[in-house]
N, C-alpha and C positions, 0 to 999 in steps of 0.2 A: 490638289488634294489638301482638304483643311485636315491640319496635324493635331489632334484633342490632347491638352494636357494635362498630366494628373497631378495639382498638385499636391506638396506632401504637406502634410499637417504639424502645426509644431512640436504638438504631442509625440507623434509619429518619430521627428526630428531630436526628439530632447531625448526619449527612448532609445532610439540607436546610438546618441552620445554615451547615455549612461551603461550601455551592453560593451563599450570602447572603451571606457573605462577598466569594467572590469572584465574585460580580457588582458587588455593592457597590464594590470596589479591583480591579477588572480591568484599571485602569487604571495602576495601579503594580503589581498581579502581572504582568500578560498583557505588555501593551502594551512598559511601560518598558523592560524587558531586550531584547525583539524590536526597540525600533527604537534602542536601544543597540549589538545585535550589529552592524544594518544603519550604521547612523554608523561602527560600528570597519571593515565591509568599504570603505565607501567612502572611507575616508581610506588603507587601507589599499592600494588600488588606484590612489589618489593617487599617493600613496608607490613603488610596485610603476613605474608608467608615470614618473614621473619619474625615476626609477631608472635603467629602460630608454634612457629619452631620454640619460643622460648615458652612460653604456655606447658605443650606437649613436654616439656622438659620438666616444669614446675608439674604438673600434673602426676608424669610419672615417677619422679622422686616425694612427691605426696609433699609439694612446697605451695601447691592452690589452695587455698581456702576458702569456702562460698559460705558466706553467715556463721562465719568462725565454727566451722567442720573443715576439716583436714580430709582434703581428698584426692585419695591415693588411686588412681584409675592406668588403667592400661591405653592412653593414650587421653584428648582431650575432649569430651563431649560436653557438646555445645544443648542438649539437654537438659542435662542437669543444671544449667544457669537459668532453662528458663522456668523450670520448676519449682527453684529460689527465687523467683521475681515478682516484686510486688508492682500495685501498681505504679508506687513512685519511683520504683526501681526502672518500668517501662517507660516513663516521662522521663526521666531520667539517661535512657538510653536514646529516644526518640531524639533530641535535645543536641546530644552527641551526634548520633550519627547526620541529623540536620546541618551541622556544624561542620563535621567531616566532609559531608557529600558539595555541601557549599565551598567549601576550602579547594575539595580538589578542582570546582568547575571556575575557579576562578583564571585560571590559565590562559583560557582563549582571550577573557579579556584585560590581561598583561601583556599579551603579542597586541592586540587591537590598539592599548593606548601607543604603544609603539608607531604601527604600523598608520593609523591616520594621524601622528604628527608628522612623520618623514613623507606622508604621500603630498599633503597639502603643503608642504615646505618646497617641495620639487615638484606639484603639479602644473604652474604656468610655468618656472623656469628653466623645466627641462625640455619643452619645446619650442622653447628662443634659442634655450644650446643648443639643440640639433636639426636647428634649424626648420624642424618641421612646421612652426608657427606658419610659415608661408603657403606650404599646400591645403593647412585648415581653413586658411583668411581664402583661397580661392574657392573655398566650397563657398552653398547658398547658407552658412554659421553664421549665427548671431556670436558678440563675444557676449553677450551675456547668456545666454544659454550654455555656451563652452564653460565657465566658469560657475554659473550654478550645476552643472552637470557634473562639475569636479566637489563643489560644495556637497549635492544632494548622494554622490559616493562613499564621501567620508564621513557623513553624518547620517547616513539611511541606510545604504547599501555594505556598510564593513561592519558597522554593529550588529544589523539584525544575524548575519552570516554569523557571528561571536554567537552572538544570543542560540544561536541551531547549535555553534559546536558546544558551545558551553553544556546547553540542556543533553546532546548526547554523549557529554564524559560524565554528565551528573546521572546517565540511565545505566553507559556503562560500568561506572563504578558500582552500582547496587547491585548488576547481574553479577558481578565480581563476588560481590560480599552475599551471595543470591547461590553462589556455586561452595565458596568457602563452608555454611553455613547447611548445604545440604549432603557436605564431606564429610561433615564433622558433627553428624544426625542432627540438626538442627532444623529448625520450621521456619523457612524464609519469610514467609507471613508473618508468621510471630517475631518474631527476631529483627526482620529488616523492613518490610516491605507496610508492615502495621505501625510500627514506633513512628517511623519516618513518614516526611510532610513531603515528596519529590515535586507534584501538583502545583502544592501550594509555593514551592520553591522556582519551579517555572512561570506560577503569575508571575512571581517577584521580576522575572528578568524579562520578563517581558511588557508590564508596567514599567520599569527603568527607561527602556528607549527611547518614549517622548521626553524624560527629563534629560536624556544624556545629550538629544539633537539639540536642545536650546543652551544646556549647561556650555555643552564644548564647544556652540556658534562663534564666543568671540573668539576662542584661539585659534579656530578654523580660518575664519575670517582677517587673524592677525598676521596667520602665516601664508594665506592667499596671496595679501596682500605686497608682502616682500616678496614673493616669488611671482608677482607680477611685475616689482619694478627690478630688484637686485640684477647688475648686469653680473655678477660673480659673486661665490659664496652668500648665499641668501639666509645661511644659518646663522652665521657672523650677525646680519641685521634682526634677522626675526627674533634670536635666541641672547644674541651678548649685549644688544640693546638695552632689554627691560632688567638683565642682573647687572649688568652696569651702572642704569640708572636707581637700582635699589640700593647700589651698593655709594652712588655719592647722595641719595638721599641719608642713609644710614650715618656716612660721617660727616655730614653736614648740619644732619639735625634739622632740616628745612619741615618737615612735618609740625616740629613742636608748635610753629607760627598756626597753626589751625587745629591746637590742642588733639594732635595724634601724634601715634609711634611712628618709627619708621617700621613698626612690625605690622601694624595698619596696610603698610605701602606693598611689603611685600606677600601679606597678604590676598589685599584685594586689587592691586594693580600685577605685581609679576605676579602672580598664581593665577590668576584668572585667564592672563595671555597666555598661560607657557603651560598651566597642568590643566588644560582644561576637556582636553581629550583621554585622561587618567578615569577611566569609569570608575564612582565613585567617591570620587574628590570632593561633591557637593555635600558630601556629610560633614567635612571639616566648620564647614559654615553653618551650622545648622545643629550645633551640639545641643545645644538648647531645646532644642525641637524635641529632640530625640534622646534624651537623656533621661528621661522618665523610662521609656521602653528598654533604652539598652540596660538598667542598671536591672532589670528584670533578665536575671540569666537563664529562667529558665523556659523562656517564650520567644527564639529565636523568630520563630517562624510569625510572629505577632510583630514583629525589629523591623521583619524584612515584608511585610504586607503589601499588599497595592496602593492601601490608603498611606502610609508611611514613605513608601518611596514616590508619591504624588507631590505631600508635600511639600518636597522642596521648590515645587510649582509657586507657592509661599512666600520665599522667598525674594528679597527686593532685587539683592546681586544677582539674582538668574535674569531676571527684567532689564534689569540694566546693563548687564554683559550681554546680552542680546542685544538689544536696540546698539550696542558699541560693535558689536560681529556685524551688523546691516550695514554701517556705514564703512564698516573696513572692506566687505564684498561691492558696496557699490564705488568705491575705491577704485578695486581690485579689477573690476570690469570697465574703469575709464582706462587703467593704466594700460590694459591687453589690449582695448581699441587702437593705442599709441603704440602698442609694441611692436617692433621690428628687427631686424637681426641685431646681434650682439656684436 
C-alpha cells in the first residue's frame, strides 16, 4: 500500500511555533498587560472618588467657585459646570481628559517593555538549560524559524496584545468617568465622550506598532543574540556589557578622538541595545521632529497622530538599528544551529 504524505507547509510550521510561544509566555503576553490596565482603572477610580469626595465637600461648605460665583449646593453637580462652559473651556477639558485617558492606558505598555526584554533575554537560553533544545532539534525545525518565531513574538505578537489592553483600560476608563458623570447629573456626551479624542487615541497606538517592530529590532536581536550563545547568566552579557562599555568609554574619553561625547555613546550605542523595547523611547531621538507639536499644549491629540508617530520612520537611527538587529538575529540563528547542551 503507497503511504501519501501530507506535507506541512512552512507557514503552517512557523504558525504553530508562534501559537508555542505564546502559550509558553501567556503569562507575560496575555495576562500582564490585562491586569496592568485593571491595576491602573482601579487606582484610577481611587483617584476619580476621592476627588469627588473633596469637591462634594468644597461644594457644600460653598468653597466651589465656577466663574467667580460662590456655590453653595447640596452636594456636587456636575451640570452646573457645563452650563459655565465655554467653548475654550470644552477644548480645554478635551485636552485634559485626552491626557488623562492616555496616562492611565499607558500601563500595559510599561509591563510589555518589561516583559519582551526578559523573554528575548531567556528565550534561546532557557532551552539549552532545560535541556529541551534537544527534543526541538529532533523535530522537522528549522533553527531559523525557531528563532524568528521568538523574534516575530516579542515584536508582533506581545505588543499588539498591549495595544488591545491598553485601548481597553483607555474604553474602561471613560465608562468609569461615563458612570461618575451620570451620578452626578452630568451628560456623558457632553462632558466626556464629546471633549475627548478616544478614536483618534487608538489610531495613535496602533500606528505606533510598525515603528515600535523596527525601533526595538536591534535590542531584540541583541539579547537573542546572548541567549543563543551565554552558557550562564546571559544578562550579565546582554545587559553589563554595553553599561560597562559606556562607562570606560565615559572615563577614557575615547569618543572625543571623533569629535563626540561619550553622551553620543550612550545614547546611541547602550540605548538603542538595552531601551529599545521601552515603547516610546523613539521620541528621545527625535525632539526636533517634534517639538513644534509638543510645545502646542493644547493639541495633544495632533502630538500623538498617525502621521507624527510615522515619522520616526524618518529617522536614520531606526535604519540603522535595524540593519544592526538583522545581523545580530542572523547571528543568533548560527549560534542555535551550534547549540547543544550546556
Amino acid at each position: 500500500m503507497n503511504t501519501v504524505h501530507h506535507p506541512i507547509s512552512k507557514a503552517s510550521t512557523f504558525g504553530w511555533l508562534l501559537k508555542r510561544e505564546y502559550w509558553e509566555n501567556r503569562g507575560g503576553f496575555l495576562w500582564a498587560p490585562l491586569i496592568a490596565g485593571v491595576i491602573s482603572l482601579a487606582m484610577s477610580t481611587i483617584g476619580i472618588l476621592l476627588g469627588l469626595w473633596g469637591l462634594n465637600r468644597a461644594a457644600k461648605t460653598g468653597n466651589l467657585h465656577i466663574d467667580n460665583e460662590n456655590i453653595n449646593i447640596n452636594g456636587l453637580d456636575l451640570k452646573l459646570l457645563t452650563e459655565k462652559m465655554d467653548a475654550r473651556g470644552a477644548a480645554d477639558l478635551g485636552n485634559a481628559l485626552d491626557f488623562t485617558i492616555l496616562l492611565g492606558s499607558l500601563w500595559p505598555f510599561v509591563v510589555l517593555a518589561f516583559v519582551v526584554f526578559f523573554y528575548c533575554l531567556g528565550a534561546l537560553y532557557d532551552d539549552r538549560r532545560d535541556r529541551s533544545i534537544l527534543f526541538w532539534k529532533s523535530l522537522p525545525l528549522s533553527d531559523t524559524q525557531t528563532v524568528l518565531s521568538k523574534l516575530v513574538s516579542a515584536l508582533v505578537v506581545a505588543p499588539v496584545i498591549a495595544v488591545i489592553a491598553s485601548i481597553l483600560t483607555m474604553f474602561g476608563f471613560m465608562l468609569i468617568l461615563s458612570c461618575v458623570a451620570l451620578a452626578y447629573g452630568g451628560n456623558p456626551m457632553t462632558l466626556i465622550w464629546g471633549p475627548a479624542s478616544p478614536l483618534s487615541l487608538v489610531a495613535s497606538h496602533l500606528s505606533w506598532l510598525p515603528v515600535y517592530v523596527l525601533w526595538a529590532l536591534p535590542t531584540a536581536g541583541w539579547l537573542l543574540m546572548w541567549s543563543a550563545w551565554a552558557k550562564s547568566k546571559p544578562f550579565l552579557w546582554g545587559v553589563m556589557l554595553p553599561i560597562f562599555a559606556g562607562i570606560i568609554v565615559a572615563t577614557t574619553k575615547v569618543m572625543q578622538l571623533f569629535d563626540l561625547t561619550s553622551g553620543w555613546f550612550w545614547q546611541h550605542i547602550v540605548g538603542r541595545l538595552l531601551l529599545g523595547t521601552m515603547p516610546g523611547s523613539d521620541v528621545f531621538y527625535r525632539m526636533d521632529q517634534l517639538r513644534a507639536v509638543i510645545s502646542d499644549r493644547d493639541n495633544l491629540v495632533t502630538a500623538l497622530s498617525p502621521s507624527n508617530q510615522m515619522g520616526a520612520l524618518q529617522l536614520p537611527e531606526l535604519w540603522i538599528g535595524a540593519a544592526f538587529g538583522v545581523v545580530f538575529i542572523i547571528i543568533a540563528i548560527r549560534l542555535r544551529r551550534r547549540a547543544g547542551e550546556i
